[in-house]
C-alpha positions as CSV (number, residue, x, y, z in Angstrom):
1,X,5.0,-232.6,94.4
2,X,2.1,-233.2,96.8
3,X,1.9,-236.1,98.8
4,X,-1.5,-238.2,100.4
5,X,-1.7,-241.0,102.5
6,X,-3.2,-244.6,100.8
7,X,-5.3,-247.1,102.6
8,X,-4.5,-250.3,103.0
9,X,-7.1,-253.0,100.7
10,X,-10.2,-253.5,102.4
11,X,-10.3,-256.8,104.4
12,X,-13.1,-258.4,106.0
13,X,-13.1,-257.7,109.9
14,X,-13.6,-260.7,112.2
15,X,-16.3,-261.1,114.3
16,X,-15.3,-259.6,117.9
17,X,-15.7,-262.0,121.2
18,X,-17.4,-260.4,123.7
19,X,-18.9,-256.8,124.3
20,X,-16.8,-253.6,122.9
21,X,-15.4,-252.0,125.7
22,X,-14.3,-249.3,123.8
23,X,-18.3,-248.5,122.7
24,X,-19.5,-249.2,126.0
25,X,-18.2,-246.3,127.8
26,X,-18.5,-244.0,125.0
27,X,-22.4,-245.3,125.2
28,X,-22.2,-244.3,129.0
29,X,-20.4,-241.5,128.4
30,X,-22.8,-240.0,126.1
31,X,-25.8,-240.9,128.2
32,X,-24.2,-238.9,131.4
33,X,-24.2,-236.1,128.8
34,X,-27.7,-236.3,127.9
35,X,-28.5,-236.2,131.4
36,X,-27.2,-232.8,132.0
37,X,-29.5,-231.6,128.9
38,X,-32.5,-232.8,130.9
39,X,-31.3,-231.5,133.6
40,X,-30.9,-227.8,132.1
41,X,-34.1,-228.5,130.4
42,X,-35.7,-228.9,134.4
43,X,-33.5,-225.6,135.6
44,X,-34.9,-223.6,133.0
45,X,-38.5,-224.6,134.2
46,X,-38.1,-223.8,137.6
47,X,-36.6,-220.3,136.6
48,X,-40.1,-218.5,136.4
49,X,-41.0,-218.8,140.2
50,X,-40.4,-216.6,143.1
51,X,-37.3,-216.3,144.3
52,X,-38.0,-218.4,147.8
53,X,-39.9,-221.3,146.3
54,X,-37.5,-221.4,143.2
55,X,-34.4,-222.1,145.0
56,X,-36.6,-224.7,147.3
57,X,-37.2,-226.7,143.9
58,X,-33.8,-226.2,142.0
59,X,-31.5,-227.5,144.8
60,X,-31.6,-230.6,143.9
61,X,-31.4,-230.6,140.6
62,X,-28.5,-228.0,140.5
63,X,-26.3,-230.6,143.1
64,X,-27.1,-233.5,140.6
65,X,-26.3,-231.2,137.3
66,X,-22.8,-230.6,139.2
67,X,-23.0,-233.9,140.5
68,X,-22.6,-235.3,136.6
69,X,-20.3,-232.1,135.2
70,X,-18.0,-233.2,138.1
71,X,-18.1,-236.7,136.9
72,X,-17.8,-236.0,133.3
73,X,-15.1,-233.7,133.7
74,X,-13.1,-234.7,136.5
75,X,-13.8,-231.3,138.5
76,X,-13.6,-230.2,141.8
77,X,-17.0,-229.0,143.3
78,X,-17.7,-225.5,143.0
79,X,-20.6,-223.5,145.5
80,X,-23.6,-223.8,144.2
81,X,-25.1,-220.7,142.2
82,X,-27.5,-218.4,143.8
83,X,-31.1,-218.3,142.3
84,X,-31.3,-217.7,138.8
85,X,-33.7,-215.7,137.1
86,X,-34.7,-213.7,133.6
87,X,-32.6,-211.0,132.4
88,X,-35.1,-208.5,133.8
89,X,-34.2,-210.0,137.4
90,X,-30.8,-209.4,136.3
91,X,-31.0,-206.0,135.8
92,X,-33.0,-205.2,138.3
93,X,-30.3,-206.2,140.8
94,X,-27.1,-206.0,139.1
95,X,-27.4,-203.7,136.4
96,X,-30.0,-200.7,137.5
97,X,-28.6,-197.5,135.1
98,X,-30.2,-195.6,138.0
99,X,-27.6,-196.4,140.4
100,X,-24.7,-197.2,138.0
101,X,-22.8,-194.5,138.9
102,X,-21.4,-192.6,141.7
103,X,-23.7,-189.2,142.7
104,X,-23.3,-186.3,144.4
105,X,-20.1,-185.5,145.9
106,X,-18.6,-188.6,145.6
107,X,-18.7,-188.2,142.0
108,X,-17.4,-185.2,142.1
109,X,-14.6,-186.4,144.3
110,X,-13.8,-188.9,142.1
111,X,-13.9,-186.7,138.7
112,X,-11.7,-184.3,140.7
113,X,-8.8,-187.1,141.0
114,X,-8.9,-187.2,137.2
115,X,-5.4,-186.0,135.7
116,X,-8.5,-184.1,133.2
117,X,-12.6,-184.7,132.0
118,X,-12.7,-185.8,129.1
119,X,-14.8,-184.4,126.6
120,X,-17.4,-186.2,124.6
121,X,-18.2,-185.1,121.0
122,X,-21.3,-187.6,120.4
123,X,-22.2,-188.5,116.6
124,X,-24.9,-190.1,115.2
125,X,-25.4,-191.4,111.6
126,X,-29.1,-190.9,111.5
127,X,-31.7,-187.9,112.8
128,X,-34.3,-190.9,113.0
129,X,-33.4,-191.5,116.3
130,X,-32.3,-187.9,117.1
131,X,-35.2,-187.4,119.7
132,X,-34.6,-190.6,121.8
133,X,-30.5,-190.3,121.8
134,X,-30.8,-186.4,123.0
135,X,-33.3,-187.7,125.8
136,X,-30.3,-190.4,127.0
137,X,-27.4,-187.4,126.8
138,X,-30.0,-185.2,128.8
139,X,-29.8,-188.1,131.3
140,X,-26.3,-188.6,131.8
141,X,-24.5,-188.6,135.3
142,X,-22.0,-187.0,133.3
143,X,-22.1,-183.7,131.2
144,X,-19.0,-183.3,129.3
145,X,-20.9,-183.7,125.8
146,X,-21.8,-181.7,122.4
147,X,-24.0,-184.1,119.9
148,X,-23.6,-183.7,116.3
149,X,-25.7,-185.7,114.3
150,X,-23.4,-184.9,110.8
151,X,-20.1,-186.0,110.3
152,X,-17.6,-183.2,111.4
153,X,-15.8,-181.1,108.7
154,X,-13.4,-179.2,110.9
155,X,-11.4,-179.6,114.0
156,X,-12.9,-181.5,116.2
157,X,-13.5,-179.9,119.7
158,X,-13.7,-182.8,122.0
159,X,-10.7,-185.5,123.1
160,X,-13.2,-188.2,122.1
161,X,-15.6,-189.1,119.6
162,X,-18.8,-191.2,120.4
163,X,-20.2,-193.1,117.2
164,X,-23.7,-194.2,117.7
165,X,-25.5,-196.6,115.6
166,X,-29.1,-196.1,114.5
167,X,-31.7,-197.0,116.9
168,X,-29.2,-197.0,119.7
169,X,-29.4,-194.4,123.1
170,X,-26.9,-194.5,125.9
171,X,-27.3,-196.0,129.3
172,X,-27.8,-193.0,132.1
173,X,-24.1,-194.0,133.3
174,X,-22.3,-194.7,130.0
175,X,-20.5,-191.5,129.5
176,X,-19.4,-191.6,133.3
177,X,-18.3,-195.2,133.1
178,X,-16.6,-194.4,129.8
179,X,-14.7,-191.2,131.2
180,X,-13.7,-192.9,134.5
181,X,-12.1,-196.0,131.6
182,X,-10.0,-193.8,130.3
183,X,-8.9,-192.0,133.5
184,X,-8.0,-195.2,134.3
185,X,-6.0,-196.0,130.9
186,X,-4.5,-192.8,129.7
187,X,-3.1,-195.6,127.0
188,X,-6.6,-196.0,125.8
189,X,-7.2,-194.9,121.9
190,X,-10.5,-197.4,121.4
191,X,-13.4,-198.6,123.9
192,X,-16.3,-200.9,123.4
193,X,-18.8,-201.9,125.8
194,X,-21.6,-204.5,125.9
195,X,-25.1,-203.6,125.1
196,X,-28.5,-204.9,124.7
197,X,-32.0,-204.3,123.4
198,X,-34.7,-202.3,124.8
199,X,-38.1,-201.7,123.7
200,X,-40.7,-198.9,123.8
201,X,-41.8,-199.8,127.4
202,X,-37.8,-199.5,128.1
203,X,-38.0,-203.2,128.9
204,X,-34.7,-205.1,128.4
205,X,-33.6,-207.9,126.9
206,X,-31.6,-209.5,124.6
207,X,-27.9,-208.6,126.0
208,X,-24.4,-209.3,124.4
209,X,-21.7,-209.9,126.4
210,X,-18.4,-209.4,124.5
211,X,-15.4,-210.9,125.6
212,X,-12.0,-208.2,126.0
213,X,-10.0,-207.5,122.6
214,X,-10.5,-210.2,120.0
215,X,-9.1,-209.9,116.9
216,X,-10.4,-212.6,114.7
217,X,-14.0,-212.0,116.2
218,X,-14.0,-208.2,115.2
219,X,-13.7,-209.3,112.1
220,X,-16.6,-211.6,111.8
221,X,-18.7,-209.0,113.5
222,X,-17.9,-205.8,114.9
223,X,-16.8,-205.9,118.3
224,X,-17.5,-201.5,118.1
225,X,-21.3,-201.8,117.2
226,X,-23.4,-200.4,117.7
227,X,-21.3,-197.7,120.0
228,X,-17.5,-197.2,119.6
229,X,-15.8,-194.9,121.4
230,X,-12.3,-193.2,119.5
231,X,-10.2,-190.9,120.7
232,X,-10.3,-187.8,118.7
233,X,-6.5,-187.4,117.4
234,X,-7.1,-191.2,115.8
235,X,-10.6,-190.5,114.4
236,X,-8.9,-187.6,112.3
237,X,-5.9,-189.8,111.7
238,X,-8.1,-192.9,110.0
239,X,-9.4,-189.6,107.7
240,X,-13.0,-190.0,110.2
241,X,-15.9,-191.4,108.4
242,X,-16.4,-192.5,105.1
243,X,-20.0,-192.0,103.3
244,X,-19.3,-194.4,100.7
245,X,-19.0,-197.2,103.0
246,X,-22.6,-196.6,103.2
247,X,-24.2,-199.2,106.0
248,X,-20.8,-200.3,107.0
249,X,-19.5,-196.9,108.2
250,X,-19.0,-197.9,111.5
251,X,-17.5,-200.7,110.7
252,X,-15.1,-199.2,108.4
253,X,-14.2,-196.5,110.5
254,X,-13.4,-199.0,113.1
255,X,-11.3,-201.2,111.1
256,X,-9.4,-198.1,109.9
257,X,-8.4,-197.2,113.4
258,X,-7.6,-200.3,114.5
259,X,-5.0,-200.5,111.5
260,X,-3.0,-197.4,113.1
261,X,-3.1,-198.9,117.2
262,X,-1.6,-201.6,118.9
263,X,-3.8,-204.2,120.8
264,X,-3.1,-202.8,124.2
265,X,-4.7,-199.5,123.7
266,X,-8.0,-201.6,122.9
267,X,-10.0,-201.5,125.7
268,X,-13.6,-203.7,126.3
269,X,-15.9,-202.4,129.7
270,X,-17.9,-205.2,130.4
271,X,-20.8,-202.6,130.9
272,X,-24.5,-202.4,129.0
273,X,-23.5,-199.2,128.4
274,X,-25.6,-198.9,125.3
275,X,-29.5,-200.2,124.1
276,X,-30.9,-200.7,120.9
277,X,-34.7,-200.6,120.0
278,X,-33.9,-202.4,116.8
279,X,-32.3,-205.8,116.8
280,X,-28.7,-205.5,115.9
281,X,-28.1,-206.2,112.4
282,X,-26.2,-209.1,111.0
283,X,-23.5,-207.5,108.8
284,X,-24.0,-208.0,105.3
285,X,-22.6,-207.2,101.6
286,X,-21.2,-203.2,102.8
287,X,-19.7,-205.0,105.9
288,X,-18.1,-207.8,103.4
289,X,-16.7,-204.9,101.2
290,X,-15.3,-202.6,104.1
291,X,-13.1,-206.1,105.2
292,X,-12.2,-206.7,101.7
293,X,-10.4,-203.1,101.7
294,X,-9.4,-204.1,105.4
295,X,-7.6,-206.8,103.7
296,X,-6.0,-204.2,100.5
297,X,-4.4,-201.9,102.9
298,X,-3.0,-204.2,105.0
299,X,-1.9,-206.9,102.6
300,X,-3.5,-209.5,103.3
301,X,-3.9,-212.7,101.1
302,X,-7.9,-212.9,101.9
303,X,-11.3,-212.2,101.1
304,X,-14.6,-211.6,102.8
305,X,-18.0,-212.5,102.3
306,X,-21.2,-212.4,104.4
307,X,-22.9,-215.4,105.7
308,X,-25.7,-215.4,107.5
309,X,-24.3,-215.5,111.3
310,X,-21.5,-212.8,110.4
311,X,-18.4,-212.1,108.0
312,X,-16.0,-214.9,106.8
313,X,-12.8,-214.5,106.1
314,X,-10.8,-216.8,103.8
315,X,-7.4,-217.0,103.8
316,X,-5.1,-217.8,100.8
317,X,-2.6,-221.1,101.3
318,X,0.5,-220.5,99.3
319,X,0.7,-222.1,96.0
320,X,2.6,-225.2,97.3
321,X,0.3,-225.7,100.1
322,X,2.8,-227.0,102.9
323,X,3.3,-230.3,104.1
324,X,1.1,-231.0,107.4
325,X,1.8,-234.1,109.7
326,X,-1.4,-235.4,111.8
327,X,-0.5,-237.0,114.8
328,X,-2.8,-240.2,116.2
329,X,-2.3,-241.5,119.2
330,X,-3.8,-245.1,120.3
331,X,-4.1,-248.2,122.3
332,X,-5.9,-250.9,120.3
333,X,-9.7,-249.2,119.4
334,X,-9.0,-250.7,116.1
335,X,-13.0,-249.5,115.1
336,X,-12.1,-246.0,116.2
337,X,-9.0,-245.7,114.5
338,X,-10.2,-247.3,111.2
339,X,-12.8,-244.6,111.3
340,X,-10.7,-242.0,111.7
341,X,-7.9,-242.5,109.0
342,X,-10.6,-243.6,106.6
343,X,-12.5,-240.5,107.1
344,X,-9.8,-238.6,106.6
345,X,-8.1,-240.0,103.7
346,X,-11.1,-240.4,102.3
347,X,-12.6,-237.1,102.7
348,X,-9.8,-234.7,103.2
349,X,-9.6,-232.2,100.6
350,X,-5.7,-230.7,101.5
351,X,-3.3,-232.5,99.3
352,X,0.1,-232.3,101.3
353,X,0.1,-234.2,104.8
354,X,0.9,-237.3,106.4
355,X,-0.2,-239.5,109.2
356,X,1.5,-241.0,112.0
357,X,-0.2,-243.2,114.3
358,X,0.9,-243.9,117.7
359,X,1.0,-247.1,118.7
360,X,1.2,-247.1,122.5
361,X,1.2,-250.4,124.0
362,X,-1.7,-252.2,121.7
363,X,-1.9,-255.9,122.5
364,X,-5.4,-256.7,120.4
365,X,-4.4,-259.0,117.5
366,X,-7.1,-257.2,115.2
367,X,-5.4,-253.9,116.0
368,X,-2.2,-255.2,115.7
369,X,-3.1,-256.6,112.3
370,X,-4.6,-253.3,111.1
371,X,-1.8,-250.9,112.2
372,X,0.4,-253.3,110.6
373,X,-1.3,-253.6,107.3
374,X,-1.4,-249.2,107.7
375,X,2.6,-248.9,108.4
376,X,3.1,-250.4,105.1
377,X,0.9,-247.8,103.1
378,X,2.9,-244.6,101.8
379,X,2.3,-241.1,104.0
380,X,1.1,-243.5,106.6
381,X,4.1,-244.0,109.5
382,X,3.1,-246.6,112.8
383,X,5.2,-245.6,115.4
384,X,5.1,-248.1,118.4
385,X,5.5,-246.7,121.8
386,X,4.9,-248.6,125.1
387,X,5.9,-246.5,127.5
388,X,3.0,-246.0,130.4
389,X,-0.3,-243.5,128.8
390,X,1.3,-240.4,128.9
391,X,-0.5,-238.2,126.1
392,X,1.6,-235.3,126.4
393,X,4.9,-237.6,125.8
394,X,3.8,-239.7,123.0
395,X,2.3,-236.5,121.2
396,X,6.0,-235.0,121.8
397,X,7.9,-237.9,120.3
398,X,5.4,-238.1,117.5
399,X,6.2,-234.1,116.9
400,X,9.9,-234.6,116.8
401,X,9.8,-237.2,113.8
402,X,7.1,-235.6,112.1
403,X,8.3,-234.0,108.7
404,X,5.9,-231.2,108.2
405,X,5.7,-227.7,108.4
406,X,2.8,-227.6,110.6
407,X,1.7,-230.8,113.1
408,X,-2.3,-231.6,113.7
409,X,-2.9,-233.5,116.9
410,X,-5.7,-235.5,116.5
411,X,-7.8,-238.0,118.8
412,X,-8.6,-241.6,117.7
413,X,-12.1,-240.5,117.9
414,X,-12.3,-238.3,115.7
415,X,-14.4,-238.0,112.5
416,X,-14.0,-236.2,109.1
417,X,-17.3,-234.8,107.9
418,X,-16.1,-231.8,105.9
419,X,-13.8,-231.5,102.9
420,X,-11.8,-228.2,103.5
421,X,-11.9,-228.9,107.4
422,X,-7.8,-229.1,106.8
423,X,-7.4,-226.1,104.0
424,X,-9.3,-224.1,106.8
425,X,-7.1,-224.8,109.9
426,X,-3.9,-224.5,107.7
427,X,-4.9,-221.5,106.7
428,X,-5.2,-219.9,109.9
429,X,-2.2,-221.2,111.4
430,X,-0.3,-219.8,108.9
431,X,-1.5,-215.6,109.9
432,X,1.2,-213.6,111.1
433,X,1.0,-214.3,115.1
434,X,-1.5,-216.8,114.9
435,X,-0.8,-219.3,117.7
436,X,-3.0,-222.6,117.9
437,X,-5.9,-223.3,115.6
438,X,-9.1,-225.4,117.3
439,X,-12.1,-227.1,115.0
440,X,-15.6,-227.3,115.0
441,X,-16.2,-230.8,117.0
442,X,-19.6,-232.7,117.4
443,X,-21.6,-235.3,118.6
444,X,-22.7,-237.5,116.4
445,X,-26.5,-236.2,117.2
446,X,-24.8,-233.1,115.2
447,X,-24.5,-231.1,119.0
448,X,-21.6,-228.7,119.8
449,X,-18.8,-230.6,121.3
450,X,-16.3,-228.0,121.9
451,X,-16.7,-224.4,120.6
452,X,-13.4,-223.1,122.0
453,X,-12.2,-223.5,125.6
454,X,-13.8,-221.1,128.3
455,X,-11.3,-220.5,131.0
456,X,-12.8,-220.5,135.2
457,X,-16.1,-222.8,134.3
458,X,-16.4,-226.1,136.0
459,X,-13.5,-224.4,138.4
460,X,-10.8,-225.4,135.6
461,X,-12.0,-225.0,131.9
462,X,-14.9,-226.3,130.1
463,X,-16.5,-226.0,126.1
464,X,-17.9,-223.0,124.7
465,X,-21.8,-223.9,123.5
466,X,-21.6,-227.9,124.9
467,X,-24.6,-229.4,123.4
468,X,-25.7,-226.2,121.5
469,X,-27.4,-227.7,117.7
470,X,-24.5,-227.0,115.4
471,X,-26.8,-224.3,113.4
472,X,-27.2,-222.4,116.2
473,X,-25.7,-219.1,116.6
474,X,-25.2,-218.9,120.0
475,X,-25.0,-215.9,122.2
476,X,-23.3,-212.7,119.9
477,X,-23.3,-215.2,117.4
478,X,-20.1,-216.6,118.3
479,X,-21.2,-220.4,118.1
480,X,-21.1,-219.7,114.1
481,X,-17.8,-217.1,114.2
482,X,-13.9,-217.7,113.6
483,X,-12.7,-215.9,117.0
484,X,-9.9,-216.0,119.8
485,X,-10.1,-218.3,122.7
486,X,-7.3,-218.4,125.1
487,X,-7.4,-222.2,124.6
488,X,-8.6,-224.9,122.4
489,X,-8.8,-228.3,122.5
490,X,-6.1,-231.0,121.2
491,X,-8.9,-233.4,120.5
492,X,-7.9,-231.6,116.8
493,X,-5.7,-229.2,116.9
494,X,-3.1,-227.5,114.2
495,X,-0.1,-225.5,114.8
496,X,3.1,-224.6,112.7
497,X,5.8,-226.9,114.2
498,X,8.4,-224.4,115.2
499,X,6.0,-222.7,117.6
500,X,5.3,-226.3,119.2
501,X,8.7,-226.7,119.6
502,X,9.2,-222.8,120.7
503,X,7.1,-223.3,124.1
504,X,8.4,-226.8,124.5
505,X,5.0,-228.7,123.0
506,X,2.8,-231.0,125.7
507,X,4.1,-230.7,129.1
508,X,5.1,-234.3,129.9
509,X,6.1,-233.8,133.2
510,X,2.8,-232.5,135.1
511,X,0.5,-232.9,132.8
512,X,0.5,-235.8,131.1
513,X,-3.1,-236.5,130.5
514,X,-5.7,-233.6,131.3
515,X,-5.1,-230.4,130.8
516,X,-2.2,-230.4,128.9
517,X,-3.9,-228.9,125.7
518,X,-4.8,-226.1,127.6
519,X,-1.5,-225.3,128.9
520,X,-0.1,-225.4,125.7
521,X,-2.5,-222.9,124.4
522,X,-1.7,-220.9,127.4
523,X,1.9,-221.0,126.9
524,X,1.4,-220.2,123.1
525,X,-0.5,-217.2,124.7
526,X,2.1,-215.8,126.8
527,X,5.0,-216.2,124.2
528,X,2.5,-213.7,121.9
529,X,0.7,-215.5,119.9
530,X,-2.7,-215.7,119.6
531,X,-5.3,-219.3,119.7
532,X,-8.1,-219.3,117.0
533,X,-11.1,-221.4,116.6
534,X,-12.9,-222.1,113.3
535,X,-16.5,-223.1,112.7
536,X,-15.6,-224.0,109.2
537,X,-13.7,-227.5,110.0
538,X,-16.2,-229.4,111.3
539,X,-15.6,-232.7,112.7
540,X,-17.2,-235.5,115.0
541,X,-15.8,-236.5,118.4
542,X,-17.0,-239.4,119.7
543,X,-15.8,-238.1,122.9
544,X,-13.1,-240.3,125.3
545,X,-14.8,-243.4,123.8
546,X,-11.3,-245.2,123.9
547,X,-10.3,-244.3,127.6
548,X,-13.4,-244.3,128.9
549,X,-14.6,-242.3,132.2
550,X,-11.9,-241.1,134.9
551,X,-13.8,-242.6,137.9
552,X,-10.8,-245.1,139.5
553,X,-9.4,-243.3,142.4
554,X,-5.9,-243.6,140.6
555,X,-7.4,-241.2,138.0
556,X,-8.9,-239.1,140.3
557,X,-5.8,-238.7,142.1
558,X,-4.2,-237.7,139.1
559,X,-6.7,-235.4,138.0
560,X,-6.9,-233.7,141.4
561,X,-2.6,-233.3,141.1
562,X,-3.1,-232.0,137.8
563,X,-5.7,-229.7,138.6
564,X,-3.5,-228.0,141.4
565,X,-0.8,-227.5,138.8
566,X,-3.1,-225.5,136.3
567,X,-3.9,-223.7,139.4
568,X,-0.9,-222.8,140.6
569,X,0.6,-221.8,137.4
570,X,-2.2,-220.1,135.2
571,X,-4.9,-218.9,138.7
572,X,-5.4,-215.4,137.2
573,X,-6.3,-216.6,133.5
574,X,-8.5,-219.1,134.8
575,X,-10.5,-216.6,137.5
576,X,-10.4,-214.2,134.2
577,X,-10.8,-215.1,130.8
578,X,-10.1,-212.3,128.4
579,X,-12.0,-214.3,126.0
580,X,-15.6,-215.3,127.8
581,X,-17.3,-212.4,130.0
582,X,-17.3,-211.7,133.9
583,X,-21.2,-211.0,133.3
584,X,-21.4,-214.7,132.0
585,X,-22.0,-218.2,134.3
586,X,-19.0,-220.6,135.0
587,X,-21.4,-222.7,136.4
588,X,-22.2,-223.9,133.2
589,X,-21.3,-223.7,129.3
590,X,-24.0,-222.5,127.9
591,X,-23.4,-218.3,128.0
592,X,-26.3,-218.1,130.8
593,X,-26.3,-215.3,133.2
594,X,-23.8,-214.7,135.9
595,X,-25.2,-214.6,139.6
596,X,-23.8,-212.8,140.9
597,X,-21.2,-211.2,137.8
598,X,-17.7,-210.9,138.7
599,X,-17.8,-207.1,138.2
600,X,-17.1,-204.6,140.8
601,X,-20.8,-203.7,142.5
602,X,-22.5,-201.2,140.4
603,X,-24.3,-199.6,143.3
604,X,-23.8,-196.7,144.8
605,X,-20.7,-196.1,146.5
C-alpha cells in the first residue's frame, strides 16, 4: 500500500508586520546575480579588441565580476585571468597542430623509450571523405598507419583500430599523441579525445571539451564520436562492426566494447585530436535503438529514445515503487516552506514518500502555527530541533528517523514544477553503483541554477551552466544530458539510505554549513559509487532566500575554516575534475575557454 502526505485545510494567512526579511535578501541576492550577467554581457564585448587595449578595458570589470562571485559565494580571491579571446586566438597559442608534437630527434628519442609503436589500422565508414582523411594520415608526425576504408574481414594487422566518422580528418599530431597515451597506459583498451569543427578555409571553431570517463553521459551521446580509438584484440572481441546498426555503427560498436572492459581502461586525452567539416550530429532513432540492445544484453530494466539534445534513458521503478523520505530543514520562512510542501504534495507524481520537516529553533507564531497544523497531517512528521544552525547535523538526525528506502534532502526553497521530477531521481538512484542523484534547479526567470557541481571554479566549487536559459544545450550538450558529476548539490538531492549511512551522511563536525554536500558526494565517490545529475526533474530554487547572504565576519570566518578543510582533504579533485575539462575556465561557470589550459605545453619540447 502506497502512502502520500495530506495538507493541512487551507486557512487564511494574517497580514505580516513589517518587511519580509526572508524576501528581502533573496531580492538582493538575486539582483547580485543579475549583475554578473551584465557583467559577462560587458566581458564578452570587450573580447574583440587587441590584446593590449582589451585587457586595458576588461580590468575592471573582471575585478568587480570576482568582486560579486566572491560575495555570492563566499570564495577566496583567485588571480585574475589573462586576456581572453575567440577560439581562433586560442588555437593559435595553445593549440597550433603544427607544433603539437615533439620533432626530430626528440621524437625519436621519446618513441625509442616506448616498451613498442603501436600500430594504427585506420577505418573509415564512408569514401566521401576518403580524399581529405588520406591528406591528414599523409600529415601525421607519426607513421605507424594502414587506412581501410571497408570494414575488415580477417585478422586484423595493427594493435589498434581507429574508427573515423564521416566528415572527420585527424589533427597533424593525433596519432602521435594517441601512441604516446597508450605508452603511457599499457592498461588502455579505449581512448577518446576532444574535437572540433573546421571548415574549408581550415578555420576552427566550434570545439567540445569532454570531461574523463563518464558513464551516464556516453550514454546520452557518445563520448567516442566522431573518433574512437579500440584496441584491436577488443574490436574482434565485441564481433567489430555491425552494418545493420546503420548510422549508429559507431555508437554501437562502442557500446559493445565498453560492455567487455572495466572503467579504468577508459581513457579521455583532453586533445583536439580530431575536426569535423560537418556539424556533429545529434544522435537520433539508430542511436536510440543501438542503446535499447545496450540495455537487452546487459539486463537492464530501461529504454531509450531520442530527444532533441541527445538519448534518454528511462529507467524502470520496481512494481512497489519504494518508500522515499524528503527531508526539510527550517527556521520560520513560513511562505517558503508553505510553497514548498504544497508544491510537492500537490504536484508530485511518485506515490510512496514522506516528509519531515525540521524545525530548528522557529520562534514566528505564524510558523509555529503552520508547522503545527502540518505535524498533525498523515506522511507529514515536524521534528523540532533547536540546537545552534548546523545543516549537516539536523539533516543527519532527520536521516536516522526517516523510514524510507531512499532519503531526498531538500531546501525550504525549493519549488516543484514537474510531475515525474521524483519517479526520475528514484530511478537513478536505484542503478547498480549509482551514488547521489542531483536535479535540474532554476531561477524563477526559468535560468539554470545548478547543472551539476564543477570542482576547482571560484577556487572551491561552483554550478555547471549558472544562468544558462533552461532550453539551452550548453556546451557538448550537456546542459540538456543525464551525466556524472563528481558532486551535486543538496539543495535536492536523493540517495538510497544505506549509502548515506555507509560514508557517515553530512559531516557535522567541519562542515556544518557550506560545503558539506559536496563532501558527501565526494566521499560517495571514493567509496565507488558514482553521482548523477538529471535534466528531467526540474525544480525552482529560490536560492538562500531563508539565510540570506554570508557577509557577517562570523560567517566569513566560518566559510574561510571550511574552505581550508575541503582543501586540505579533497586539493587534488578540486585542482582536477574528472568530470569538467582542463581546457575549460574556473574563472567562471559558463564552459568558456581556459587561459591559459591546465594541460602540459603543447609546444615544442
Amino acid at each position: 500500500m502506497f502512502s502520500k502526505p495530506t495538507l493541512p485545510a487551507a486557512q487564511p494567512s494574517p497580514r505580516r508586520r513589517g518587511p519580509d526579511t526572508a524576501s528581502s535578501n533573496a531580492q538582493l541576492q538575486r539582483q547580485i546575480g543579475l549583475l554578473e550577467v551584465q557583467v559577462k554581457a560587458l566581458d564578452a564585448q570587450v573580447r574583440s579588441m587587441t590584446q593590449s587595449s582589451s585587457w586595458r578595458l576588461t580590468a575592471p570589470l573582471r575585478w568587480l565580476s570576482g568582486h560579486f562571485q566572491r560575495l555570492v559565494r563566499g570564495v577566496p580571491a583567485t588571480a585574475a585571468p589573462v586576456c581572453r579571446g575567440s577560439y581562433a586566438d586560442w588555437v593559435t597559442r595553445y593549440d597550433n597542430p603544427g607544433s603539437g608534437a615533439p620533432e626530430g630527434s626528440r621524437r625519436a628519442e621519446v618513441v625509442a623509450a616506448w616498451p613498442a609503436r603501436p600500430r594504427f589500422l585506420v577505418l573509415i565508414s564512408s569514401t566521401a571523405s576518403l580524399q581529405q582523411v588520406t591528406q591528414s594520415l599523409l600529415a601525421q608526425s607519426y607513421s605507424e598507419w594502414t587506412l581501410q576504408a571497408a570494414p575488415p574481414t580477417g585478422p586484423v594487422d595493427a594493435d589498434w583500430i581507429v574508427w573515423l566518422e564521416p566528415d572527420c580528418t585527424l589533427s597533424p599530431h593525433a596519432l602521435f599523441t594517441i601512441a604516446k597515451e597508450i605508452a603511457a597506459h599499457p592498461e588502455a583498451r579505449m581512448l577518446y579525445a576532444d574535437t572540433d569543427a573546421i571548415d574549408a578555409a581550415g578555420q576552427r571553431s566550434n570545439p567540445c571539451f569532454k570531461p574523463d570517463w563518464n558513464p551516464d553521459l556516453f550514454l546520452s551521446r557518445n563520448l567516442f564520436s566522431p573518433m574512437a580509438v579500440i584496441q584491436a584484440g577488443l574490436f574482434g572481441q565485441a564481433e567489430g562492426l555491425n552494418a545493420a546498426a546503420e548510422t549508429a555503427q559507431g555508437f554501437d560498436l562502442a557500446l559493445r566494447c565498453v560492455e567487455q572492459i572495466r572503467p579504468d581502461q577508459i581513457r579521455h586525452i583532453p586533445r583536439i585530436l580530431s575536426h569535423s567539416s560537418a556539424p556533429l550530429a545529434v544522435p537520433g532513432p539508430a542511436d536510440a535503438q543501438a542503446l535499447d540492445r545496450h540495455f537487452q544484453r546487459t539486463g537492464t530494466a530501461a529504454t531509450a529514445e531520442a530527444t532533441p539534445h541527445g538519448l534518454r534513458a528511462r529507467y524502470a521503478l520496481p512494481e512497489a515503487p519504494p518508500f522515499v523520505s524528503l527531508i526539510i530543514p527550517t527556521r520560520n520562512g513560513v511562505n517558503l516552506v508553505r510553497q514548498c510542501i504544497e508544491s510537492i504534495v500537490l504536484e508530485t507524481a511518485y506515490p510512496n514518500y514522506e516528509i519531515l520537516l525540521v524545525d530548528n529553533g522557529s520562534d514566528d507564531p505564524e510558523a509555529l502555527a503552520y508547522f503545527a497544523a502540518l505535524g498533525a497531517q498523515p506522511g507529514i512528521t515536524v521534528i523540532r530541533d533547536d540546537r545552534p544552525f548546523n545543516y549537516s547535523a539536523l539533516n543527519n538526525a532527520a536521516v536516522a528517523q526517516a523510514r524510507g528506502e531512499l532519503v531526498g534532502l531538500l531546501n525550504n526553497d525549493i519549488e516543484v514544477i514537474s510531475p515525474d521530477w521524483l519517479h526520475e531521481m528514484v530511478s537513478l538512484a536505484l542503478r547498480p553503483g549509482m551514488g547521489a542523484v542531483g536535479a535540474k534547479l532554476l531561477y524563477p526567470d526559468m535560468t539554470i541554477q545548478h547543472g551539476g557541481v564543477v570542482l576547482g571554479i571560484g577556487g572551491m566549487a561552483g554550478h555547471a551552466h549558472k544562468h544558462l536559459a533552461s532550453t539551452v544545450e550548453g556546451h557538448g550538450g550537456r546542459a540538456q544530458l543525464v551525466q556524472n558529476f563528481s558532486a551535486v548539490t543538496a539543495a535536492c538531492l536523493v540517495v538510497r539510505k544505506s549509502l548515506y549511512e555507509q560514508v557517515g551522511g553530512l559531516d557535522e563536525a567541519q562542515l556544518g554549513v557550506a560545503y558539506n554536500d559536496v563532501d558527501f558526494c565526494l566521499r560517495l565517490r571514493q567509496a565507488g559509487y558514482r553521482n548523477v545529475w538529471t535534466p528531467y526533474a526540474e525544480l525552482l530554487h529560490h536560492e538562500s532566500a531563508s539565510r540570506g547572504l554570508e557577509v557577517a565576519a562570523e560567517s566569513r570566518d566560518r566559510l574561510a575554516r571550511e574552505s581550508a578543510f575541503m582543501q586540505s582533504r579533497w586539493a587534488d579533485l578540486i585542482a582536477h575534475d574528472p568530470a569538467y575539462n582542463p581546457n575549460l575556465t574556473l574563472d567562471t561557470e559558463d564552459f568558456d575557454l581556459a587561459w591559459p589550459p591546465r594541460t602540459a605545453p603543447t609546444t615544442r619540447p
